[in-house]
TORTORFI-674189 format. One record per residue: x, z, y of N, C-alpha, C in turn. Coordinates in steps of 0.2 Angstrom, whole numbers, padded with zeros to 4 digits, always signed. Each point is the difference from the previous one (the first is absolute). Last residue first. Layout:
N
XZYXZYXZY ...
This chain:
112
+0008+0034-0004-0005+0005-0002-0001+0002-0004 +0013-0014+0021+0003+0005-0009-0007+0004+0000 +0006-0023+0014-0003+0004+0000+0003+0003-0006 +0007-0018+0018+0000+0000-0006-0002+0009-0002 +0003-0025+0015-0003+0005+0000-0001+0005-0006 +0010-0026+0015-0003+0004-0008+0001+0009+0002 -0002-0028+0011+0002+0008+0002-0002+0003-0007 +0010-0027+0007-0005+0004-0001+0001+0009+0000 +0015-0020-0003-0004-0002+0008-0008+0002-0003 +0023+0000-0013-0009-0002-0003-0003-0004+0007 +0021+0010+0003+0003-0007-0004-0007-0003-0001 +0000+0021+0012+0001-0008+0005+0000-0006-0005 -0013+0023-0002+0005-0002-0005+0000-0007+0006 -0009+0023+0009+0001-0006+0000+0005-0003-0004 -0013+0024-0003+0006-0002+0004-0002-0009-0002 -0013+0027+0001-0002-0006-0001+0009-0004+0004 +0004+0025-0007-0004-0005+0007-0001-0007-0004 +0001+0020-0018+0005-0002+0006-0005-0004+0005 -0011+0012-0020+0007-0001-0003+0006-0002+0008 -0025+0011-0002+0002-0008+0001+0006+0000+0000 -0019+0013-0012+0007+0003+0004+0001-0007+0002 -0023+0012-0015+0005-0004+0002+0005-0001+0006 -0020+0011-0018+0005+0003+0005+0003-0008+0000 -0026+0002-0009+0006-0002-0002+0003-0001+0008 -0022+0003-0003+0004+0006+0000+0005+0000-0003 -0017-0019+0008+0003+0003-0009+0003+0006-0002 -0003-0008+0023-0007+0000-0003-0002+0003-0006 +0021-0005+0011-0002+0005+0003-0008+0001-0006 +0013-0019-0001+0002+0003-0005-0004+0010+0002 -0009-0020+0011-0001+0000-0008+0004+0006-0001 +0004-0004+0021-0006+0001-0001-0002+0002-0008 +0024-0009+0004-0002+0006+0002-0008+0005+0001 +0003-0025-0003+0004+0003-0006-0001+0009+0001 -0006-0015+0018-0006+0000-0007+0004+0002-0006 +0012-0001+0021-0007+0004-0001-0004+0001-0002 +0020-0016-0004+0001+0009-0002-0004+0006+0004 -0004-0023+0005-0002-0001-0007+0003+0009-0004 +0000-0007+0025-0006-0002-0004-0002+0002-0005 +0022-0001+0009-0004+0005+0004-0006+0002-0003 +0013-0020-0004+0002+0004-0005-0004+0007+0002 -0005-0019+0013-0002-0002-0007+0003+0007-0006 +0010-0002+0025-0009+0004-0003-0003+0001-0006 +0025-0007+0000-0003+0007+0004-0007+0000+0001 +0007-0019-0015+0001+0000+0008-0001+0010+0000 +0001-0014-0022+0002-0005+0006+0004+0003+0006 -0003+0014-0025-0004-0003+0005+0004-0003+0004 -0002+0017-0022+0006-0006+0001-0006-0002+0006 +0004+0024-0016-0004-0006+0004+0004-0005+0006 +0002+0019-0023+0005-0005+0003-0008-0005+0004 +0002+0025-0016-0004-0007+0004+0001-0004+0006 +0008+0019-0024+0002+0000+0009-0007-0008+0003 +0000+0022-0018-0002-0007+0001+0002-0001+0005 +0002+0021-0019+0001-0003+0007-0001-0006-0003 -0008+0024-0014+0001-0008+0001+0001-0004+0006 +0006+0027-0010-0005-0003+0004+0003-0008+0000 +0002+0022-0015+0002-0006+0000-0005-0003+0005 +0007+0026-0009-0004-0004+0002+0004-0007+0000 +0008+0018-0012-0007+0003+0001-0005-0004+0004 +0023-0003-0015-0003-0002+0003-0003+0005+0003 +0021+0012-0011-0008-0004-0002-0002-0002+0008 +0021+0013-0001+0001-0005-0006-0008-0005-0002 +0004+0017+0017+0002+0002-0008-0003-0005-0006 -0011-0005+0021+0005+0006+0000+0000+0001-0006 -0010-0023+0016+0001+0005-0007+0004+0006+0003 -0014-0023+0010+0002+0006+0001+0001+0004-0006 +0000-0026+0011-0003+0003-0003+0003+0006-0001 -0004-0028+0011+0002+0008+0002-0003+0006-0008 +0005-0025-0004-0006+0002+0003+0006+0008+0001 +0004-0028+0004+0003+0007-0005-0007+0004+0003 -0008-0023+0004+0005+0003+0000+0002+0009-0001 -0020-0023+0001+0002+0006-0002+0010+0000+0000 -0015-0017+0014+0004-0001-0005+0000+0009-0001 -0012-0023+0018+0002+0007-0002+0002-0001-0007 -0004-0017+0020+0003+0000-0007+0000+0009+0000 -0013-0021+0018+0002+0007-0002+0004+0000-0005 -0005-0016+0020-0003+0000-0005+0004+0008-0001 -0006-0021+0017+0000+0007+0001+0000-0001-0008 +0013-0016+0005-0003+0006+0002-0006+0000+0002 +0005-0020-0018+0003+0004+0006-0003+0008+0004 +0005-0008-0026-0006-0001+0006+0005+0001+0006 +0006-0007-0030+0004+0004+0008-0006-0002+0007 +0001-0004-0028-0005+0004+0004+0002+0001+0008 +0016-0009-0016-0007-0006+0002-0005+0002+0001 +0018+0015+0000+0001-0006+0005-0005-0005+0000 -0005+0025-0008+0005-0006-0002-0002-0005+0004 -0004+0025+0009-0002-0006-0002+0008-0004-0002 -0001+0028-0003+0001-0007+0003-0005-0006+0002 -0003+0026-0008+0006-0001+0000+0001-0007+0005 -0023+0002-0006+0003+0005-0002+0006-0005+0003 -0016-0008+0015+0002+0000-0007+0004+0005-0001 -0019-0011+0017+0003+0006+0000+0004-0005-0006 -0014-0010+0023+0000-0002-0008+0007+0008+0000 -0020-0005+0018+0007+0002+0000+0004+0002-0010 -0025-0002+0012+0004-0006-0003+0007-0001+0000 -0017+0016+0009+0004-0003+0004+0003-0007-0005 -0016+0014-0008-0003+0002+0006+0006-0006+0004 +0003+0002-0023-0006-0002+0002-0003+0000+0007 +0022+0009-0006-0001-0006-0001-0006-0003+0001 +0003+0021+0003+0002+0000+0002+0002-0009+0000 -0010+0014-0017-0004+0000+0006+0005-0003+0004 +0013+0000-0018-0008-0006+0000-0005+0000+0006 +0020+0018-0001+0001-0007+0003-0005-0006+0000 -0005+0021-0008+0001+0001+0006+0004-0008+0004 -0001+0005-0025-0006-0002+0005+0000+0002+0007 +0020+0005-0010-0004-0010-0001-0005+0002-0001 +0008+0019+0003+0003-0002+0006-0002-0011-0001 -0005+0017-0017-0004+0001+0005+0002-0005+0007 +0012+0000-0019-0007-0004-0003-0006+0000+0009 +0021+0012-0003+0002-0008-0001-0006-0001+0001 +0000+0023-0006+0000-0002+0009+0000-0009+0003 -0011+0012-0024+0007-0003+0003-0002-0002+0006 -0018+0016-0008+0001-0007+0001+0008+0000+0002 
């Protein structure tokens, strides 16, 4: 299974249990939620050759989590990292959770 595929059903469970609305790449404007929400997106995929030939291709997903407050965020990248742990899918947390002032919210952003 595409990694993508897997990583949105991990968000379904993670909607259903929380109601923390997801979307590939973006929300359009006339979809725009407030936080808590999520956006993940594939990106370049790592991949391994010598002499000239592929040998491997692996598929990355970054997962951008968006939240109000440090616990609300605390919270929900416990349930992100339970599942992804679950699934046996590796994941990295890209930097420190940071404060967007102009938003007035906290985003978080994972590589898997």
């Amino acid at each position: 299974m595409r990694k993508d595929k897997l990583i949105k059903g991990i968000l379904e469970i993670i909607k259903t249990k929380s109601g923390i609305d997801f979307r590939y790449d973006h929300f359009r404007q006339s979809e725009a939620v407030p936080p808590p929400f999520i956006v993940y997106r594939r990106v370049a995929p790592d991949t391994f050759s010598a002499d000239g030939i592929t040998f491997s291709k692996g598929q990355n997903v970054d997962i951008e989590l968006y939240a109000e407050d440090e616990d609300q965020m605390a919270e929900i990248m416990e349930q992100i990292e339970e599942l992804l742990d679950q699934n046996g899918i590796y994941y990295r947390l890209a930097a420190d959770t940071v404060y967007i002032q102009s938003e007035d919210f906290y985003e978080t952003l994972y590589e898997v």
